[in-house]
C-alpha positions as CSV (number, residue, x, y, z in Angstrom):
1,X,239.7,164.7,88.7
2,X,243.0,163.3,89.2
3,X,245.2,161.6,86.7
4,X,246.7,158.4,88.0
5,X,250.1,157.8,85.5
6,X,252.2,154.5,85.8
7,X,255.5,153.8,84.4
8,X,256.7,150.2,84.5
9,X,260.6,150.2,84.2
10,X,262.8,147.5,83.0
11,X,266.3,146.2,84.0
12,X,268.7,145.2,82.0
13,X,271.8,143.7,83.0
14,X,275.2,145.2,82.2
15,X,276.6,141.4,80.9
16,X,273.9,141.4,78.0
17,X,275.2,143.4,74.5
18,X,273.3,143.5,71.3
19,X,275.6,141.4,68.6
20,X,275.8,143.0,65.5
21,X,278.8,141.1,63.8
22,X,280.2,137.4,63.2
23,X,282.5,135.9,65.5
24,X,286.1,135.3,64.3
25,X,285.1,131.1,64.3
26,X,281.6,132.1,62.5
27,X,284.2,134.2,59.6
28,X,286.2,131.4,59.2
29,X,283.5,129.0,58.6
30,X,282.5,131.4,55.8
31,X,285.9,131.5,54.3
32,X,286.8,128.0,54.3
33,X,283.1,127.9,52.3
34,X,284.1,130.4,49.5
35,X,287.4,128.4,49.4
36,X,286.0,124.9,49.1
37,X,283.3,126.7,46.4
38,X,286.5,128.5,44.6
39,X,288.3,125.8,44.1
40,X,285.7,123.3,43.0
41,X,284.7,126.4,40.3
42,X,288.2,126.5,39.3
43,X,288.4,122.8,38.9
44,X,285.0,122.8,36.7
45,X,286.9,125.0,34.4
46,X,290.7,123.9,34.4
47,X,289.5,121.8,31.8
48,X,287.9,124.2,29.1
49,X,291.4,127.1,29.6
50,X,293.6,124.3,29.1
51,X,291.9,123.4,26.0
52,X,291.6,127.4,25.1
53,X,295.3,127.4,26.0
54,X,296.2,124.0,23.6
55,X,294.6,125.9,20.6
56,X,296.2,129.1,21.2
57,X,300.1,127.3,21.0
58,X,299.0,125.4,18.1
59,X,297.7,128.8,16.5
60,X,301.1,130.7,17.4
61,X,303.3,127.7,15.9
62,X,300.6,127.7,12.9
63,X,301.5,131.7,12.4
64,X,305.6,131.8,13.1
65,X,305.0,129.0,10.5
66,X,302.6,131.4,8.3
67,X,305.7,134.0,8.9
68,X,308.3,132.1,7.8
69,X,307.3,129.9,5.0
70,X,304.6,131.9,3.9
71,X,300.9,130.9,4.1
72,X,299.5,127.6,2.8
73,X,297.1,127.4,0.0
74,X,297.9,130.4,-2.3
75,X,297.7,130.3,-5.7
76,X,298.5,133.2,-8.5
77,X,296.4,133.0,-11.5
78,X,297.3,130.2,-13.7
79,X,296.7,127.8,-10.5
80,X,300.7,127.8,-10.0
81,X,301.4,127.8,-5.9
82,X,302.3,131.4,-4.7
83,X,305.2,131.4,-2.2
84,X,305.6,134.0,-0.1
85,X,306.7,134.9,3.4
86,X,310.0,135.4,5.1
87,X,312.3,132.7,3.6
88,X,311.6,133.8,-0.1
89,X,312.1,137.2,0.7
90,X,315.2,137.1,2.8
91,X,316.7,133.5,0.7
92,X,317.3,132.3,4.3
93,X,315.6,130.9,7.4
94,X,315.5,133.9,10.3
95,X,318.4,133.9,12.7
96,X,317.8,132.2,16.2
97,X,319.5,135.1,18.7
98,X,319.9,134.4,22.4
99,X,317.2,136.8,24.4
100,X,318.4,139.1,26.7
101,X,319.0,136.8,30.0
102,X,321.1,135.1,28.3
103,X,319.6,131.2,28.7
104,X,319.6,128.5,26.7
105,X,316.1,128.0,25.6
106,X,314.9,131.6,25.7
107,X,315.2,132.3,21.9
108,X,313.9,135.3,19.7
109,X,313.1,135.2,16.1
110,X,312.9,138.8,16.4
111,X,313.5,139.6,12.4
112,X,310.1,137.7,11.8
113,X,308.7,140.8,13.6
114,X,311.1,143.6,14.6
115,X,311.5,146.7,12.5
116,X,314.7,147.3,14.6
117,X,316.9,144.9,13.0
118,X,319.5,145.0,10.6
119,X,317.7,143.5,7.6
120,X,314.8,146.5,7.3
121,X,317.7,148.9,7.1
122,X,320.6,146.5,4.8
123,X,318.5,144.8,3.3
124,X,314.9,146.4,2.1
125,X,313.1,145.3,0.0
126,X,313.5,146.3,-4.1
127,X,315.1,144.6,-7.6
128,X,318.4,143.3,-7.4
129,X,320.3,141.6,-10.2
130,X,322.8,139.2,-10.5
131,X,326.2,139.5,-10.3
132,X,328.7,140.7,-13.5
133,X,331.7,137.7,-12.4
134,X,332.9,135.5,-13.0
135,X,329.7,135.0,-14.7
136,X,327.7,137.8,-16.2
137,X,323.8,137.4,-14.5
138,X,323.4,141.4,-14.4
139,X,320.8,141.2,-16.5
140,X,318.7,138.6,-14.1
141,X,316.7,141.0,-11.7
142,X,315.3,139.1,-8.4
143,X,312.6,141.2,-6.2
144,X,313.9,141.0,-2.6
145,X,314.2,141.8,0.5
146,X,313.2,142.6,4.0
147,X,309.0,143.7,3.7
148,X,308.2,143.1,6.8
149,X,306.9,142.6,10.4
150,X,305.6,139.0,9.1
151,X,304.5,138.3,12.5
152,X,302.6,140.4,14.8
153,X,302.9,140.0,18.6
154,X,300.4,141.0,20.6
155,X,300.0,144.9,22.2
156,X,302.7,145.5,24.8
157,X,304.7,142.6,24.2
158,X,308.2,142.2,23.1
159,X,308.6,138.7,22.9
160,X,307.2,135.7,21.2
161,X,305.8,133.4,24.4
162,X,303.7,130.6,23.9
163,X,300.1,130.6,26.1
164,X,302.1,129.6,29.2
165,X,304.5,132.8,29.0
166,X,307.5,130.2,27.5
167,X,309.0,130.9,24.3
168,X,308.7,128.2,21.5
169,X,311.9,126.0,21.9
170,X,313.5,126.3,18.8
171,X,315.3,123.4,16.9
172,X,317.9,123.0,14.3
173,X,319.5,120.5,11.5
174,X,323.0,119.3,11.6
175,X,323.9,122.0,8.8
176,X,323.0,124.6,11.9
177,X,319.9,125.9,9.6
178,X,316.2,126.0,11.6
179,X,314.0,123.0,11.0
180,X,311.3,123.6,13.9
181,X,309.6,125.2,16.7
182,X,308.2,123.1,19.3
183,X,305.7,124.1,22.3
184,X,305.6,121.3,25.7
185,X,302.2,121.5,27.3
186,X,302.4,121.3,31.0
187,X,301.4,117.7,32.4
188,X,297.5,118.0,33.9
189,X,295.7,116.3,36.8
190,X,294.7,113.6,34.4
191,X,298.3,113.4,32.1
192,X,300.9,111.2,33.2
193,X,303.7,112.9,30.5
194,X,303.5,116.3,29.1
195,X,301.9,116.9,25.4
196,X,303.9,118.3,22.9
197,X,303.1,120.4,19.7
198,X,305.5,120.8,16.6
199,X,306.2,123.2,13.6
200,X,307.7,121.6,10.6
201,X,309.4,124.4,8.7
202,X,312.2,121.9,6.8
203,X,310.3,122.5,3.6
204,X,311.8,125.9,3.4
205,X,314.6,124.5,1.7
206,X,313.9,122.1,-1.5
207,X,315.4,120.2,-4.2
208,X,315.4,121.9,-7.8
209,X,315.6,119.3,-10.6
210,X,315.3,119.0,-14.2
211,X,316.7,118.2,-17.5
212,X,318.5,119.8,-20.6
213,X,317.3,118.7,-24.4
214,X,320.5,118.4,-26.2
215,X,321.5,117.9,-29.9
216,X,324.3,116.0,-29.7
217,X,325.5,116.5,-25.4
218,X,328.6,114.6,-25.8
219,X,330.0,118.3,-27.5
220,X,328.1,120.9,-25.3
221,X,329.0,123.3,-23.4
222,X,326.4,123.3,-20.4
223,X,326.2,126.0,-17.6
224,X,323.3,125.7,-14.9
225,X,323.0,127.9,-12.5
226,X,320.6,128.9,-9.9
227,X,320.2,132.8,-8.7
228,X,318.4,133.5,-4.9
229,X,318.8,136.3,-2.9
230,X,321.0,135.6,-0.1
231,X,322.0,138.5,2.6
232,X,324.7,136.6,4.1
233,X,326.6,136.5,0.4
234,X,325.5,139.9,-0.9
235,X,323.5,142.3,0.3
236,X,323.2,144.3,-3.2
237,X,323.5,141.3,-5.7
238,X,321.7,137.6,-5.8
239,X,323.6,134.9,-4.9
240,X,324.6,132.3,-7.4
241,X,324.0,128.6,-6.9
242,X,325.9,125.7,-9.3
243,X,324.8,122.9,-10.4
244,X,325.5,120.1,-8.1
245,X,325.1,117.4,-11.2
246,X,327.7,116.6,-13.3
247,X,325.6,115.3,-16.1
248,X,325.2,118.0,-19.5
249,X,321.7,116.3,-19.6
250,X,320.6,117.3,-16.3
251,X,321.3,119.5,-13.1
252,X,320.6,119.3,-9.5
253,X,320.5,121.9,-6.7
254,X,320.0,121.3,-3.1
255,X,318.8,123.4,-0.2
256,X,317.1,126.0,-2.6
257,X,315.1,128.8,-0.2
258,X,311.3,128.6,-1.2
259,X,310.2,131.8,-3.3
260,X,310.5,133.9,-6.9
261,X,313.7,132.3,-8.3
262,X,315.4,131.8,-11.2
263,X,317.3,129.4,-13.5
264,X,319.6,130.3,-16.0
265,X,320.7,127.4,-18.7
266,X,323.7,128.4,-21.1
267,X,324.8,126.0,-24.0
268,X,327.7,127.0,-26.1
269,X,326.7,130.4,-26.1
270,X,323.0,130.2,-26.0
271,X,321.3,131.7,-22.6
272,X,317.9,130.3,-21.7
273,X,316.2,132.3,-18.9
274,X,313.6,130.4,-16.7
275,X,311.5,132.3,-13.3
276,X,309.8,130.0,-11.4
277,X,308.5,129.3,-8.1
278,X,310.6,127.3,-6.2
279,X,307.9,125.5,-3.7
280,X,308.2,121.8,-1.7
281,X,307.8,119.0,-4.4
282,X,307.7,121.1,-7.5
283,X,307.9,119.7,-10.5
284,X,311.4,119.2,-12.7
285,X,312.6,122.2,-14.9
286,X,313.1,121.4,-18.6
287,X,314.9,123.3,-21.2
288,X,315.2,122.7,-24.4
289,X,318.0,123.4,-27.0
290,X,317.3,121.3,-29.7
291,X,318.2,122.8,-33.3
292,X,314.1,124.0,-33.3
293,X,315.1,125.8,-29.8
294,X,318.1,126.7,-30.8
295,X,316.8,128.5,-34.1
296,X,314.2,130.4,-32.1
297,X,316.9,132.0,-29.7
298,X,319.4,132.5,-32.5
């Protein structure tokens, strides 16, 4: 029996390939899509970082604040305010230092933060007491002092930068003394003029008042005097401040740092010590030497 076997073959033309790939006008197509899709995405969102971005700068001002004045809304014991932070250390406002390129609004604050500087080392923090002249205060013990960092920058930075990589512009009072940090936010689609946030730190340095109870004042002898740390005066005594009113009754200082301080009141030989906490509308400072105060001391 014979087998009968067919084979059908089939042509295929040398012109005809299989495609396995986009054309180069099919892959641009695609990419002007993920474009378009991209950059509506990052529209949608502009909106929520900027706002992520406005609480972060008022956060950073709210901390250098923190730093330098000390946190708000600390009390010790009896209820009195506790004042604490770099300016009641230290008896002065940081330094403003040019940064290393050398422009005008790239500023550091670097001893809020950096152990490298010259106040860890001259200036730690301990007791110090007043000075023996011209005016004996030795006995008057202040602790002060660089305790630092009071700031903390974040991991692998070396520069304070607001969210926008821009350092906080820093601005001062016509006595050349710190009085606050401002942050501009960049304009958006939808500002016509850029937003900007502010740190008040001019209640770092306050008015002390108070009075003096006097016998008879028109014969005393009245010596007020105010001691504060102050680097820039001392670095191993407290620096004395005099008062600025010319009344026995009474006494004035101006532009006392925040912080531990103390008074001192002598009246014809009688020495009246007073510690207190010199903090943004405190309340006036009275001594009394009346003959029942002066009794007591004598």
């Amino acid at each position: 029996m014979a087998c009968v076997c067919s084979a059908q073959l089939t042509w295929t033309s040398p012109h005809r390939r299989l495609r396995t790939g986009l054309t180069l006008l099919e892959l641009m197509v695609v990419l002007v899509i993920l474009a378009i899709v991209a950059t509506v995405a990052v529209q949608s969102l502009q909106p929520q970082v900027d706002s992520q971005r406005f609480e972060s700068a008022a956060r950073l001002l709210e901390e250098i604040r923190g730093a330098t004045l000390g946190p708000a809304r600390k009390f010790q014991l009896d209820g009195t305010p506790l004042v604490s932070g770099f300016i009641a250390d230290i008896g002065r406002f940081p330094r403003v230092e040019p940064s290393d390129d050398d422009s005008d609004e790239m500023q550091s604050l670097s001893e809020l933060w950096s152990n490298e500087n010259q106040l860890g080392s001259q200036f730690p923090f301990q007791f110090r007491p007043g000075p023996e002249q011209p005016v004996n205060y030795s006995s008057i013990r202040l602790p002060c002092g660089w305790r630092g960092p009071y700031l903390q920058l974040p991991i692998g930075t070396q520069k304070l930068v607001d969210p926008w990589g821009r350092p906080p512009k820093t601005v001062v009072d016509e006595m050349g003394t710190l009085s606050q940090l401002l942050i501009t936010i960049p304009i958006s689609a939808n500002q016509t003029e850029p937003q900007t946030l502010a740190a008040d730190l001019s209640g770092g340095k306050v008015e002390v008042t108070g009075k003096v109870l006097l016998d008879r004042p028109e014969s005393a002898t009245v010596r007020i005097a105010l001691l504060t740390p102050d680097p820039n005066s001392s670095l191993t005594s407290l620096a004395v401040f005099d008062d600025e009113d010319q009344q026995p009754e009474s006494f004035l200082f101006s532009r006392v740092p925040v912080g531990f301080r103390a008074l001192v009141a002598d009246v014809n030989g009688i020495r009246q010590v007073k510690y207190l906490q010199v903090t943004p509308n405190g309340p006036p400072v009275v001594f009394d030497f009346q003959s029942r105060a002066s009794a007591i001391n004598e």
